[in-house]
C-alpha positions as CSV (number, residue, x, y, z in Angstrom):
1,X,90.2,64.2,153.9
2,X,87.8,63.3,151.3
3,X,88.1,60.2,150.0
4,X,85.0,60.2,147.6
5,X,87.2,60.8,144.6
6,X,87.3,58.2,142.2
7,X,90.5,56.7,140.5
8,X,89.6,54.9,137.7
9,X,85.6,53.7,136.4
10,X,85.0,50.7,136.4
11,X,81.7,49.9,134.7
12,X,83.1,50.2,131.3
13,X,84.7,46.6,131.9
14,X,80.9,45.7,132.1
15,X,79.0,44.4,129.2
16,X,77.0,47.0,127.3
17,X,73.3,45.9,127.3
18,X,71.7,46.5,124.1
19,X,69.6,50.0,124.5
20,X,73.1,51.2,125.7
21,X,74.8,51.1,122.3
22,X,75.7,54.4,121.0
23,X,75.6,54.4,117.3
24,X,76.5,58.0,116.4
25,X,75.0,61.7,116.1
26,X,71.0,61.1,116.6
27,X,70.3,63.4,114.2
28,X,72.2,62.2,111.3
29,X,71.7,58.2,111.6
30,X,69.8,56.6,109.0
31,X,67.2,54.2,110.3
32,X,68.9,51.0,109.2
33,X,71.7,51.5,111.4
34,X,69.9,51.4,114.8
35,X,68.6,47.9,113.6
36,X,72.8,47.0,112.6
37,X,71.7,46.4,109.3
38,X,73.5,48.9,106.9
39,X,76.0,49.2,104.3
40,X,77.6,52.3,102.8
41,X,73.7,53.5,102.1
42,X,73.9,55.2,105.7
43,X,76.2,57.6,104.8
44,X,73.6,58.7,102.0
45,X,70.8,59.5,104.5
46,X,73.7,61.5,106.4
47,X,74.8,63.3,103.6
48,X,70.9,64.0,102.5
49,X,70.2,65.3,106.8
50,X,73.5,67.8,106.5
51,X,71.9,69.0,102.9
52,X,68.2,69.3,104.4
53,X,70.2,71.5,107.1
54,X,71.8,73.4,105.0
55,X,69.1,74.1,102.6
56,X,66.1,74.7,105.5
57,X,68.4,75.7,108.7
58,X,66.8,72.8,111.3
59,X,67.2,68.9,111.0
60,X,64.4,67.3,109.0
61,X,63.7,64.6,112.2
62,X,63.9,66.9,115.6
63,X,63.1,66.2,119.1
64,X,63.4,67.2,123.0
65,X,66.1,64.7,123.3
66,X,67.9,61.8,121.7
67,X,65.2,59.6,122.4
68,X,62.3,61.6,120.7
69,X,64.8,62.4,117.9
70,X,65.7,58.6,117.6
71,X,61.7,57.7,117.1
72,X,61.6,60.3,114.3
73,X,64.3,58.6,112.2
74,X,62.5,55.3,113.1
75,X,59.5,56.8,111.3
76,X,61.4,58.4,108.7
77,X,58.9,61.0,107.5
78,X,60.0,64.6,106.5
79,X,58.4,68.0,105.7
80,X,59.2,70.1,102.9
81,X,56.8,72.2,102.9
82,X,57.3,75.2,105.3
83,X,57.8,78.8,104.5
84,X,61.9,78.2,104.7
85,X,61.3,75.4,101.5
86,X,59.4,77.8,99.1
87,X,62.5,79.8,97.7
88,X,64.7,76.3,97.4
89,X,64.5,74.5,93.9
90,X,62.8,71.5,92.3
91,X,65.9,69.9,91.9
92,X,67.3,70.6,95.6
93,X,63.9,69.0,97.1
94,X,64.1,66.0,94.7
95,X,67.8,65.3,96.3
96,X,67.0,65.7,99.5
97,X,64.1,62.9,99.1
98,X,66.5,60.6,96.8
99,X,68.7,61.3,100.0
100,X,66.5,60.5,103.2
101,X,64.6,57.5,100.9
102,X,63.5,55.1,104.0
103,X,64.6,52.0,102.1
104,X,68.5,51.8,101.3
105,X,67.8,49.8,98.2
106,X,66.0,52.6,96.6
107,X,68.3,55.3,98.3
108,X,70.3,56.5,95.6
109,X,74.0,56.1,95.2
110,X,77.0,58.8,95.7
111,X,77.8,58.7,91.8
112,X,73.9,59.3,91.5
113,X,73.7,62.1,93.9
114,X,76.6,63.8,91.6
């Protein structure tokens, strides 16, 4: 018989060590949350990632892995200037980058974004 199986996991009784955390979707987090300093700002930068998608067709911070995408976001920095960004408008652009604004203070609000 094999006995190998297990029953029941124990190491999530453990205590998570910091670089474990899992704060969400790489790809949409805004910078301020993977240093637990954020307030409703975050949700901004998310909603300005899922607009850059929608608008371009690929996330504006990419990467090999979670890791490498993480880094990007760190960085913050964004391209809209590839072939896929000529046919989109002024004002699109200018929301994206109100959006994905590094610092939350000058990110703008939801009523602003309407």
């Amino acid at each position: 018989q094999d006995y190998n199986h297990r029953l029941w996991n124990f190491r999530h009784l453990r205590p998570k060590l910091e670089n474990e955390l899992k704060f969400g979707t790489p790809y949409y987090i805004a910078p301020e949350v993977l240093d637990n300093k954020y307030d409703e700002k975050c949700d901004l930068w998310s909603i300005g990632v899922i607009l850059y998608i929608l608008l371009c067709g690929y996330p504006p911070f990419n990467g090999a892995n979670d890791d490498q995408i993480i880094k990007k976001v760190k960085i913050g920095k964004f391209r809209v200037d590839d072939e896929e960004w000529e046919t989109i408008s002024y004002q699109a652009i200018d929301l994206v980058h109100k959006l994905l604004e590094y610092d939350p203070a000058k990110r703008i609000s939801a009523a602003q974004a309407l």
